[in-house]
DSSP file (Angstrom, degrees, kcal/mol; ACC not computed):
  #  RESIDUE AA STRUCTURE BP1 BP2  ACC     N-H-->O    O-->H-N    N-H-->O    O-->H-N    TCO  KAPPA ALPHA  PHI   PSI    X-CA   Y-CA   Z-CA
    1    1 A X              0   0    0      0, 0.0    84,-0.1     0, 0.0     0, 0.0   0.000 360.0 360.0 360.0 129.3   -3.2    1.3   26.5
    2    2 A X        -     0   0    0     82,-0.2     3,-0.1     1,-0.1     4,-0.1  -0.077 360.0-156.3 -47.5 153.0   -6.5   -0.1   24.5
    3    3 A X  S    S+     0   0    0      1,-0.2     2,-0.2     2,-0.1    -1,-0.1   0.091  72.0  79.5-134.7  29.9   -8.3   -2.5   26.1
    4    4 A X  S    S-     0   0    0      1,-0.1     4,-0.2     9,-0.0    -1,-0.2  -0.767  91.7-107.2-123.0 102.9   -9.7   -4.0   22.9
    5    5 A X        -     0   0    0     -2,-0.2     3,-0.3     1,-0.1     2,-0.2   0.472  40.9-105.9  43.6 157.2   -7.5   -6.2   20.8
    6    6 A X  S    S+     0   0    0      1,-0.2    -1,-0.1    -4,-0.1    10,-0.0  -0.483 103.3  28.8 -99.6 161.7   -6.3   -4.4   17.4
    7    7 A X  S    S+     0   0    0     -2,-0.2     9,-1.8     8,-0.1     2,-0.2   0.566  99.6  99.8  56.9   9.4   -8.3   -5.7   14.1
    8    8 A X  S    S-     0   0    0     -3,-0.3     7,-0.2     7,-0.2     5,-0.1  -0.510  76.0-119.1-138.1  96.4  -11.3   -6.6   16.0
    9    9 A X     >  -     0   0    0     -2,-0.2     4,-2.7     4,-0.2     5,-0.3   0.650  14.1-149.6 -26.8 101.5  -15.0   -4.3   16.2
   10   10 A X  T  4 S+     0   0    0      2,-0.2    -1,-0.1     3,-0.1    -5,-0.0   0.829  83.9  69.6 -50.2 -24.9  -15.3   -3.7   19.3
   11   11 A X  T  4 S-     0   0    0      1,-0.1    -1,-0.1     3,-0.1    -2,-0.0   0.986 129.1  -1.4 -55.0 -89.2  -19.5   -3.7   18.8
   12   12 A X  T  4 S-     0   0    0      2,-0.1    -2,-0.2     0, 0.0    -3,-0.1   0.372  94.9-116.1-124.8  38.8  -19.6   -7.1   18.2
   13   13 A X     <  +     0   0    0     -4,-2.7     2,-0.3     1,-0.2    -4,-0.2   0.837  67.2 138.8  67.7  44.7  -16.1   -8.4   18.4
   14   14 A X        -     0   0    0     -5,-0.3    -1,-0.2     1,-0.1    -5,-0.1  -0.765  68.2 -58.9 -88.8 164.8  -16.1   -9.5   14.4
   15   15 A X        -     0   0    0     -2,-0.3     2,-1.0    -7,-0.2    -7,-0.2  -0.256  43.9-145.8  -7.4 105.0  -13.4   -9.1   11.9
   16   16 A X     >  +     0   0    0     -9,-1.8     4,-0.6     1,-0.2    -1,-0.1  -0.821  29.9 169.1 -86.8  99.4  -12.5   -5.3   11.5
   17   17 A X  H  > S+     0   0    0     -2,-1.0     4,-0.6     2,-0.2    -1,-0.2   0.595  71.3  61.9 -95.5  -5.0  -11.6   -5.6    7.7
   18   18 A X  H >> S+     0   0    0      1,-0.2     3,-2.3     2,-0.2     4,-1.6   0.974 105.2  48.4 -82.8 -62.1  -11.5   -1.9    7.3
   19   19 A X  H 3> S+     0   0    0      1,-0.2     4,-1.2     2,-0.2    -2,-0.2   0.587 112.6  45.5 -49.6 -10.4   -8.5   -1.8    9.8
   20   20 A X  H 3< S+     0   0    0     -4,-0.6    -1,-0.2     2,-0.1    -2,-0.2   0.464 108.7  55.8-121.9  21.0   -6.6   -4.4    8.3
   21   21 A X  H <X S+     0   0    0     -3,-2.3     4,-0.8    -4,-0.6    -2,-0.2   0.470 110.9  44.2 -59.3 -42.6   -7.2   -2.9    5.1
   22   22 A X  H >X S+     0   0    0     -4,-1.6     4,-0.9    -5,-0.2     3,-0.6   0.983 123.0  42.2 -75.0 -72.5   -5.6    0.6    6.5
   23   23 A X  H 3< S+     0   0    0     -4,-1.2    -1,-0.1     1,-0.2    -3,-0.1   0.701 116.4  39.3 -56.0 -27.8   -2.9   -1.5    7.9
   24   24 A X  H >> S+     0   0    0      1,-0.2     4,-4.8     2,-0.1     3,-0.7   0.666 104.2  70.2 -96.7 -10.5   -2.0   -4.1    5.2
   25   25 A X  H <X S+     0   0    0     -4,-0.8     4,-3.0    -3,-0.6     5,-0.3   0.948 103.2  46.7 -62.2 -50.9   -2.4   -1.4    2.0
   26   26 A X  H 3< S+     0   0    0     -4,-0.9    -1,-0.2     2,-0.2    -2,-0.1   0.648 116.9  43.9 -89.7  10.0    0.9    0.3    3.4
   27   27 A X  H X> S+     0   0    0     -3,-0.7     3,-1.9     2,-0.1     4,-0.8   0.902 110.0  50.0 -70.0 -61.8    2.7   -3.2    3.7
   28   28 A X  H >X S+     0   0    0     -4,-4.8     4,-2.0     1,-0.2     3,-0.7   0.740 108.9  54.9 -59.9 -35.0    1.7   -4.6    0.6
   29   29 A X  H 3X S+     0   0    0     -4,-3.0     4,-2.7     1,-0.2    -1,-0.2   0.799 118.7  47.8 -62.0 -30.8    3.2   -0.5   -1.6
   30   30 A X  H <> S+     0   0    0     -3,-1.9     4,-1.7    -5,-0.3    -1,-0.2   0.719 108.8  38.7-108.0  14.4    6.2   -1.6    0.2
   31   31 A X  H <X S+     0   0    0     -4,-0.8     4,-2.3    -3,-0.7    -2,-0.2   0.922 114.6  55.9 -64.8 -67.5    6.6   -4.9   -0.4
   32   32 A X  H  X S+     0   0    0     -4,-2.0     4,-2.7     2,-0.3     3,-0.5   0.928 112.9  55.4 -66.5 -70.3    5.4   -4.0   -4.3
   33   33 A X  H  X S+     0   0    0     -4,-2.7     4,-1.8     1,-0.3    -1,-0.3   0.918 105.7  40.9 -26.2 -75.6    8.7   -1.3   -3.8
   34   34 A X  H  X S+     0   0    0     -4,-1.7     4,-1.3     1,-0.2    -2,-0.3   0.738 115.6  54.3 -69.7 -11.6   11.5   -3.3   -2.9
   35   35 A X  H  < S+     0   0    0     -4,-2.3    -2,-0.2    -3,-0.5    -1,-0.2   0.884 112.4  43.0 -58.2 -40.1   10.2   -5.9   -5.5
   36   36 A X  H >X S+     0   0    0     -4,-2.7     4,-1.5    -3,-0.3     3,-1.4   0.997 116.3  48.6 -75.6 -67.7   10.3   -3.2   -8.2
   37   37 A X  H 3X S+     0   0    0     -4,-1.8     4,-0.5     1,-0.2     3,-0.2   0.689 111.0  45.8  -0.6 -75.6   13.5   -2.0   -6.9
   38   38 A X  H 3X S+     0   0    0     -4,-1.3     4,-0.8     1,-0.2    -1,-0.2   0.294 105.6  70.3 -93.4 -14.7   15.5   -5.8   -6.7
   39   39 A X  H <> S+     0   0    0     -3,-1.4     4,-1.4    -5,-0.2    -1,-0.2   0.929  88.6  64.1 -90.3 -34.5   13.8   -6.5  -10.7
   40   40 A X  H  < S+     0   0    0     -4,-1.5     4,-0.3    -3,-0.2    -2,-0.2   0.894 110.8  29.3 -67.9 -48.9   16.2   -3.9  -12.0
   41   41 A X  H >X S+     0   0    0     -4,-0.5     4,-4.1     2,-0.2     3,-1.4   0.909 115.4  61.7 -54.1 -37.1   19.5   -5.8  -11.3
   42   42 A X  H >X S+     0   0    0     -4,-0.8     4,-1.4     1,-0.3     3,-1.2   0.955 114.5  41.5 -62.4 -77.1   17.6   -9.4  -11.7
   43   43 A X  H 3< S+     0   0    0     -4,-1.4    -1,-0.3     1,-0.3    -2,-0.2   0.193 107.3  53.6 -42.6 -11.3   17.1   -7.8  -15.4
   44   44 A X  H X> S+     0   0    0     -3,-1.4     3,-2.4    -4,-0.3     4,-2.1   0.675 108.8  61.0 -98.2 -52.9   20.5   -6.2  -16.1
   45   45 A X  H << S+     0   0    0     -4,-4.1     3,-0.4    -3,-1.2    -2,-0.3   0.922 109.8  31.4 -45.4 -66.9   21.5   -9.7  -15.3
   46   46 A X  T 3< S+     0   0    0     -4,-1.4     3,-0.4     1,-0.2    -1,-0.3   0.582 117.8  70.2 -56.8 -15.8   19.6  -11.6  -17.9
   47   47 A X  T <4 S+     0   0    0     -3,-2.4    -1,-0.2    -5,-0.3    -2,-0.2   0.974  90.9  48.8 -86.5 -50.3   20.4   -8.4  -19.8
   48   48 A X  S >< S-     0   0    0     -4,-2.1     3,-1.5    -3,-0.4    -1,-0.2   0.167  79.9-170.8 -81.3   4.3   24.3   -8.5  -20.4
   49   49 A X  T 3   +     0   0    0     -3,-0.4    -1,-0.2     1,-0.3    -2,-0.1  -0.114  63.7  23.8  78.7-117.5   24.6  -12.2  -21.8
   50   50 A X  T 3  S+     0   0    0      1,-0.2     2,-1.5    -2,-0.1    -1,-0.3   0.567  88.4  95.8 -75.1 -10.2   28.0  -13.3  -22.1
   51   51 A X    X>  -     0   0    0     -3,-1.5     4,-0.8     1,-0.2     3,-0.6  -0.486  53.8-172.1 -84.5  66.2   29.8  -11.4  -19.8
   52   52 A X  H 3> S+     0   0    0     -2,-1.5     4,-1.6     1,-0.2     5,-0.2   0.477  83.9  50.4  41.4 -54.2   29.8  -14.1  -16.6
   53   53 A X  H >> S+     0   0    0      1,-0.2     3,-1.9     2,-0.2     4,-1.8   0.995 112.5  45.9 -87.5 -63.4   31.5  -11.4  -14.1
   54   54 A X  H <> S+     0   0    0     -3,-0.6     4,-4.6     1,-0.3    -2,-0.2   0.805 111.4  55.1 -55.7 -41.7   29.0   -8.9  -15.0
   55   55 A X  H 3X S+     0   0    0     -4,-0.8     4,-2.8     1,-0.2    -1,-0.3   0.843 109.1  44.4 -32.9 -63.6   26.3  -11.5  -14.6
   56   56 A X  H <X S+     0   0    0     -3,-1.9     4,-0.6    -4,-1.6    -1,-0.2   0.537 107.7  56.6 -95.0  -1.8   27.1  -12.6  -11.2
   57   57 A X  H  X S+     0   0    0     -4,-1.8     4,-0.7    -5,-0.2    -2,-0.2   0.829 108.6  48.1 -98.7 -26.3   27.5   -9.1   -9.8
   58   58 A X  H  X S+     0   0    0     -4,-4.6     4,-2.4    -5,-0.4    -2,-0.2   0.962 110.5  52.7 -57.2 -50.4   23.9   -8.2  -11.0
   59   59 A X  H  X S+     0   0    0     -4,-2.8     4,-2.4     1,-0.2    -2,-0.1   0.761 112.1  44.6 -55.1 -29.3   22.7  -11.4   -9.4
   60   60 A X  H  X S+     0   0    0     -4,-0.6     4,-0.6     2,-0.2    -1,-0.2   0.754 113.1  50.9 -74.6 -34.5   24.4  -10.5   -6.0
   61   61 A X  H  < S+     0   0    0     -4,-0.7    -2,-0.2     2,-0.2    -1,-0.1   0.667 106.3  54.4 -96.3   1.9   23.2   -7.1   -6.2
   62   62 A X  H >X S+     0   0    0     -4,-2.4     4,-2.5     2,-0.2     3,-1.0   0.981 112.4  44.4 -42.7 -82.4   19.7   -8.3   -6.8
   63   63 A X  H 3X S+     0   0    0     -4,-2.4     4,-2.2     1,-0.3    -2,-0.2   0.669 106.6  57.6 -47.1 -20.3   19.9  -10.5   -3.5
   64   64 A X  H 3X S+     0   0    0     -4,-0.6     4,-0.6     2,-0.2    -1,-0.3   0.598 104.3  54.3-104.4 -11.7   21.3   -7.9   -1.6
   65   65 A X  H X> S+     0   0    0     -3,-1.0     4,-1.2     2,-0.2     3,-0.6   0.919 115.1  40.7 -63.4 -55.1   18.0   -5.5   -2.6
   66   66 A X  H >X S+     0   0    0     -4,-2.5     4,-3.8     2,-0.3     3,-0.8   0.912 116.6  46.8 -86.3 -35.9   15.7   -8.1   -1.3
   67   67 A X  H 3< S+     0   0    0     -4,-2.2    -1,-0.3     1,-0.3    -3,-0.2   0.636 119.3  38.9 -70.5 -14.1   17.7   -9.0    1.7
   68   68 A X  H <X S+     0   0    0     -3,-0.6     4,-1.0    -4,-0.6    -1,-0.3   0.330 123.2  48.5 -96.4 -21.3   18.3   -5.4    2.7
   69   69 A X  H <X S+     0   0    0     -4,-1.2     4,-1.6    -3,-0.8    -2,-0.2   0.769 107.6  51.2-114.1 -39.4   14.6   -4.7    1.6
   70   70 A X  H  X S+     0   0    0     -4,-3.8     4,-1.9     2,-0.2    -3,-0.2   0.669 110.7  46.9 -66.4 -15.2   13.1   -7.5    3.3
   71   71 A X  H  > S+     0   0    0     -5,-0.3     4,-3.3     2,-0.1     5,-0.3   0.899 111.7  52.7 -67.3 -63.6   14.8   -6.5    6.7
   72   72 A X  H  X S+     0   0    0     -4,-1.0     4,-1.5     2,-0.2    -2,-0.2   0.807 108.6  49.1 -58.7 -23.0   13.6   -3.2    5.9
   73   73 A X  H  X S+     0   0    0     -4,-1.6     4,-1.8     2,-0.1    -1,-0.2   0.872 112.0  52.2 -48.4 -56.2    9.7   -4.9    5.4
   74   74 A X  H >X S+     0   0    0     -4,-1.9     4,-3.4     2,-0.2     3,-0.5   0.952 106.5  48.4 -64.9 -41.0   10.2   -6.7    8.7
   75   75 A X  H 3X S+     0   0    0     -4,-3.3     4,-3.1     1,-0.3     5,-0.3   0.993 114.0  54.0 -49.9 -66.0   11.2   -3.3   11.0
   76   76 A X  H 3X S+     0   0    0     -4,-1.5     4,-1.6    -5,-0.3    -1,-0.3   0.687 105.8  45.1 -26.6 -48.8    8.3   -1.9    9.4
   77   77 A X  H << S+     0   0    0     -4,-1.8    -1,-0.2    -3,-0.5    -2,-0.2   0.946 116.9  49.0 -80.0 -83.3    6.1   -4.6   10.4
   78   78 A X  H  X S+     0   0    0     -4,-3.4     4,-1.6     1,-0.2    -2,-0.2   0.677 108.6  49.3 -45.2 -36.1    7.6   -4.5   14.1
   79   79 A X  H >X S+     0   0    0     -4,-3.1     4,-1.4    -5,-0.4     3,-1.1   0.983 111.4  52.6 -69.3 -63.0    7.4   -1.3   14.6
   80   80 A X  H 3< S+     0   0    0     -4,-1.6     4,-0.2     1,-0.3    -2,-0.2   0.606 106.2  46.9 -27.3 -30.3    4.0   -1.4   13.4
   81   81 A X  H >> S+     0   0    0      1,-0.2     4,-3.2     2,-0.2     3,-1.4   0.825 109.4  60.1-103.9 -36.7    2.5   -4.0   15.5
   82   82 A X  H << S+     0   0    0     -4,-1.6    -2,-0.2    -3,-1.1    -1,-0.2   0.957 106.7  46.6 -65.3 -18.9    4.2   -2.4   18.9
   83   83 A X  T 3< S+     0   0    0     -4,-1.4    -1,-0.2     1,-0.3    -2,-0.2   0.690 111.6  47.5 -99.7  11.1    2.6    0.6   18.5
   84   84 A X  T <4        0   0    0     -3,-1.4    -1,-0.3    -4,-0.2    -2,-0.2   0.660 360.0 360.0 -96.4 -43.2   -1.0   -0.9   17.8
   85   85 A X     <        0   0    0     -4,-3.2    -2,-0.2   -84,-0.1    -3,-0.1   0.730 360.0 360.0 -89.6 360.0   -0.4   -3.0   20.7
């Protein structure tokens, strides 16, 4: 087990911006994913007009990207941070 704190230069204990550059780059592509992902129903929604049913089944399967994508953000996350710590 490290016995210096993750994200901070062990030299003279400043800000390690390179490591939370490394770390936050492969948050942010999958953030930037499920966003991209969850716009394609959000857009079929707005896309299909009048049809009401059709409407509300995009919109559901919208939320159910981001809420299933944001779970999947957070695991990520968690996992992440145990195995730095």
């Amino acid at each position: 087990m490290p016995s210096d704190p993750p994200f901070l230069d062990s030299t003279d204990r400043s800000l390690d911006t390179d490591q939370l550059l490394y770390e936050a780059v492969p948050v942010a592509k999958l953030v930037a994913l499920v966003t991209l992902v969850a716009f394609v129903p959000f857009a079929l929604q707005f896309g299909v007009g009048g049809n009401e049913f059709l409407g509300v089944l995009f919109g559901v399967l919208g939320q159910f990207v981001l809420a299933v994508g944001a779970a999947v953000v957070l695991l990520y996350v968690v996992a992440r941070a145990r195995q730095l710590a």
